[in-house]
N, C-alpha and C positions, 0 to 999 in steps of 0.2 A: 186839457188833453195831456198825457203822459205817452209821449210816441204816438204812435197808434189808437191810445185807450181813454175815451172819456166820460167823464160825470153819467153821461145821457146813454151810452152803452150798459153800464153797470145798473142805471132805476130800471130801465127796461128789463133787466134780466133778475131783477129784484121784486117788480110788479108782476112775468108771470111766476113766479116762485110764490106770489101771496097769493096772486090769481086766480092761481091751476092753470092758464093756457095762454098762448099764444093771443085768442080772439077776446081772453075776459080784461088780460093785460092791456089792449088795443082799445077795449072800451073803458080800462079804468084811465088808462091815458091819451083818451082823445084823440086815438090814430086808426088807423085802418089799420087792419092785420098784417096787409104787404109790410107794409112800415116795419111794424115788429117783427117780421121774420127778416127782411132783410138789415134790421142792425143787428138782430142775432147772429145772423151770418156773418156780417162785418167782423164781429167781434171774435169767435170762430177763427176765422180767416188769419185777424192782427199776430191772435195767442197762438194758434198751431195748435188748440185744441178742442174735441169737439163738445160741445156742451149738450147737449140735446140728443137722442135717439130718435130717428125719425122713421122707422122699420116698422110701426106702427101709426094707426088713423092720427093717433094724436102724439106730439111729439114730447118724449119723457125725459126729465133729467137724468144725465149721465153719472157715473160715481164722483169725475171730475166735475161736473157741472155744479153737484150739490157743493161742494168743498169751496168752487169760486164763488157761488153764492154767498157763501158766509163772509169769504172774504170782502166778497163786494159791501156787506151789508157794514163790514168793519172803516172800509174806505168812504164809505157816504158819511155816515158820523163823523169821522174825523174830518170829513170837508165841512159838514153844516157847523163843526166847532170852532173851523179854521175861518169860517165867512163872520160866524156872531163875533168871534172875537177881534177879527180887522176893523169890523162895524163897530164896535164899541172902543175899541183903541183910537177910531176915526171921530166919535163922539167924545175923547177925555177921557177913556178910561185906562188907567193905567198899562202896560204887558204887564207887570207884575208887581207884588208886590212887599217889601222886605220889612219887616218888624223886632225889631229889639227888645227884651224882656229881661229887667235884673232881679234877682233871687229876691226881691221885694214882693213882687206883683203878685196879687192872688192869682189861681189860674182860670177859675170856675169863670168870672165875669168875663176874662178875654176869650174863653173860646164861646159863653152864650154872643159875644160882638162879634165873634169871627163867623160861627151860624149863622149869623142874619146875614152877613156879609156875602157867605158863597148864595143864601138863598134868594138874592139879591142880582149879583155878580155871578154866576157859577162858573161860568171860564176863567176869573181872575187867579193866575198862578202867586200861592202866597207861599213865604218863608219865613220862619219863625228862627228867632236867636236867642236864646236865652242866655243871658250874661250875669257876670260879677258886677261889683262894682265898678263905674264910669266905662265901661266898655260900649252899653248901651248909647252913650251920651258921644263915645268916639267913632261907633259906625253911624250916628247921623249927620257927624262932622266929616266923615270922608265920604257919605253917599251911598254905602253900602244898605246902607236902612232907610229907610224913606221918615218910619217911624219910632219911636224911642220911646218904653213904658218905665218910668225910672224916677227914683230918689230926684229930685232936685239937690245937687251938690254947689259946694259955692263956687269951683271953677267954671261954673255955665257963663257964658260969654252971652253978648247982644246976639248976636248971628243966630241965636237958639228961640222960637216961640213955645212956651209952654202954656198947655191948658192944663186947670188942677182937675186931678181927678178924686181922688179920695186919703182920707187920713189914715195910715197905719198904725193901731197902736203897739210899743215896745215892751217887752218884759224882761227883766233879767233873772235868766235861770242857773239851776244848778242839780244835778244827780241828787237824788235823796242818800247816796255813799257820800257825796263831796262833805267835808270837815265845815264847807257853811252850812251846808243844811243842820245842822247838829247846834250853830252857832245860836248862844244865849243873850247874848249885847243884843243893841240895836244896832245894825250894821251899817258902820258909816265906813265915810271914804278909806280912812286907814286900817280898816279891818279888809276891803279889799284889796286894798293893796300888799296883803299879805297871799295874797294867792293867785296861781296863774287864771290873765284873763284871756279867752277863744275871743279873737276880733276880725272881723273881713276886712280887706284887703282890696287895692289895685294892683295887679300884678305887674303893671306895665308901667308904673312910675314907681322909682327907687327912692327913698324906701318902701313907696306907698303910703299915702293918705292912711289916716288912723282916726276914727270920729267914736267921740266917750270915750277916750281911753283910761280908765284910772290905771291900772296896774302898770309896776316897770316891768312886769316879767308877765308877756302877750306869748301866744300861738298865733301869728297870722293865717288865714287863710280865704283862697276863691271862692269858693264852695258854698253855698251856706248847708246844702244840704249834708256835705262832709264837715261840716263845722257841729251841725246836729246831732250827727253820730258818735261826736268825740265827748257833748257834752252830754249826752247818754250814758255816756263809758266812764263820765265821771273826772273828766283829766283835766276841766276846770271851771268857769265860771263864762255865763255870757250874754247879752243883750240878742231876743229874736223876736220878730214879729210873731204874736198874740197867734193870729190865726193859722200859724207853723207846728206852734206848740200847744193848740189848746189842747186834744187828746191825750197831748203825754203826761199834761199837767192834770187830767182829767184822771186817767190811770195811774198817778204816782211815780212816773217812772221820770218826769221832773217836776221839779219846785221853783215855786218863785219866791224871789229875795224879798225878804221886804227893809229895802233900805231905808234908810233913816238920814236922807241927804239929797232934798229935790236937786240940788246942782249936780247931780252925777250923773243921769241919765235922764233925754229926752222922754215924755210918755208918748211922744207920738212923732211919726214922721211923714212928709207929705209925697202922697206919687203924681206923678205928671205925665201928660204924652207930650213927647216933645218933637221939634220936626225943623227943619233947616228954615230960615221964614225966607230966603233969596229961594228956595227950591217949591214952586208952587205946587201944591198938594193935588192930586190928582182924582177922580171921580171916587177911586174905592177907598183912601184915604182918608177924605173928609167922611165920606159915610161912615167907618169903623169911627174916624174921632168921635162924631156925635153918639153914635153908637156906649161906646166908652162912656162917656159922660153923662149917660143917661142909666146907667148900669146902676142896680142896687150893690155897690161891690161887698160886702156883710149883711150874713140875716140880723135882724131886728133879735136883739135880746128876749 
């Protein structure tokens, strides 16, 4: 009850609104019709306003009456979503829940996991973070995230459980304008090292971590999606996940290096869900991991 106003006032004024009346209300909810007229009344009485016209054999909804209707029908919902989700908080299931995403992860497999997850869960409130690098890996260290879809990096600590999820493969590209693409050698390490390379970045450790770097003269950056654009525009050279670039490589609008120095760059790199292992996982959690790990995350060639 809210003062005066509860649950049980509001179905009643709900059942005759579906009803049509007073008596069909009474038999769809198992009461006599006094019943129903006098919580209508109550209800009446609480609000100071009249809901019904009763100047007539059969008593009609008022202009106010229809209006609280609606609202009533807004406050039942929100009750039967405020009971499933006590009741399931009460079973394990998480209030919410937060997830970390670095500029690695395909999207397509995390939201078909997150589809089966609300259709599953549909109360569970979720948040998505989509990060650079190690950011993902430092909101499952302070808790902000419950779970983390990310590069395994080598400062992962014990405290961290990782499940593998899929291998990434790497390409290094270039602008069909960049002066490599034109290039007739075979391109090893010291021909790169003549030109600026675009490399991601942590923004939050100084200098920042740097992984493949051949070039002394880099463009750091967060982004990768800002780091895409710049190697679009031709401004230098750069290692990106395959299935970031396959259209542009597909339209010409980049190229891929073909270097000539398996030590310069990884062909693959591995994603992980990762999650605090002292912070035990909670009902929607394990369901999305399994979820995850069951995901075709690329179509078949």
């Amino acid at each position: 009850m809210i003062g005066s106003l509860s649950l049980d006032q509001l179905r009643v004024l709900i059942a005759i609104e579906e009803a049509g009346s007073f008596s069909a209300a009474g038999r769809r909810l198992r009461r006599v019709q006094s019943a129903i007229s006098h919580t209508i009344q109550a209800l009446e009485e609480a609000q100071g306003v009249q809901l019904f016209d009763r100047s007539a054999r059969t008593p009609r909804f008022t202009e106010a009456g229809r209006v609280l209707a609606a609202q009533a029908r807004q406050v039942l919902r929100q009750a039967e979503v405020f009971e499933r989700t006590a009741q399931a908080i009460a079973a394990g299931l998480e209030p919410e829940l937060a997830i970390a995403l670095d500029s690695f992860v395909p999207t397509p497999p995390v939201i078909r996991g997150l589809a089966g997850l609300q259709a599953h869960h549909p109360d569970l409130a979720v948040t998505l973070f989509t990060e650079g690098i190690g950011a993902a890996e430092r909101r499952v260290r302070d808790g902000s995230a419950t779970l983390g879809l990310c590069a395994l990096l080598p400062s992962m600590v014990q405290e961290l459980q990782a499940a593998p999820l899929t291998q990434v493969s790497l390409v290094p590209v270039v602008a069909p304008t960049h002066p490599l693409a034109a290039e007739q050698r075979p391109i090893t390490r010291d021909i790169l090292a003549e030109h600026v390379q675009l490399i991601l970045t942590d923004p939050l450790q100084r200098p920042g971590p740097s992984f493949s770097v051949v070039s002394p003269r880099v463009w750091r950056f967060v982004d990768i999606a800002r780091r895409l654009e710049f190697l679009l525009a031709g401004f230098g050279w750069g290692t990106m996940p395959q299935h970031l670039v396959a259209a542009h490589l597909a339209s010409g609008r980049l190229r891929r290096l073909n270097i000539d120095d398996p030590g310069v760059l990884p062909g693959s790199i591995g994603l992980f869900a990762i999650h605090d292992r002292n912070r035990p996982l909670g009902i929607g959690a394990r369901w999305l991991l399994q979820a995850l790990q069951q995901q075709a995350w690329f179509d078949a060639p």
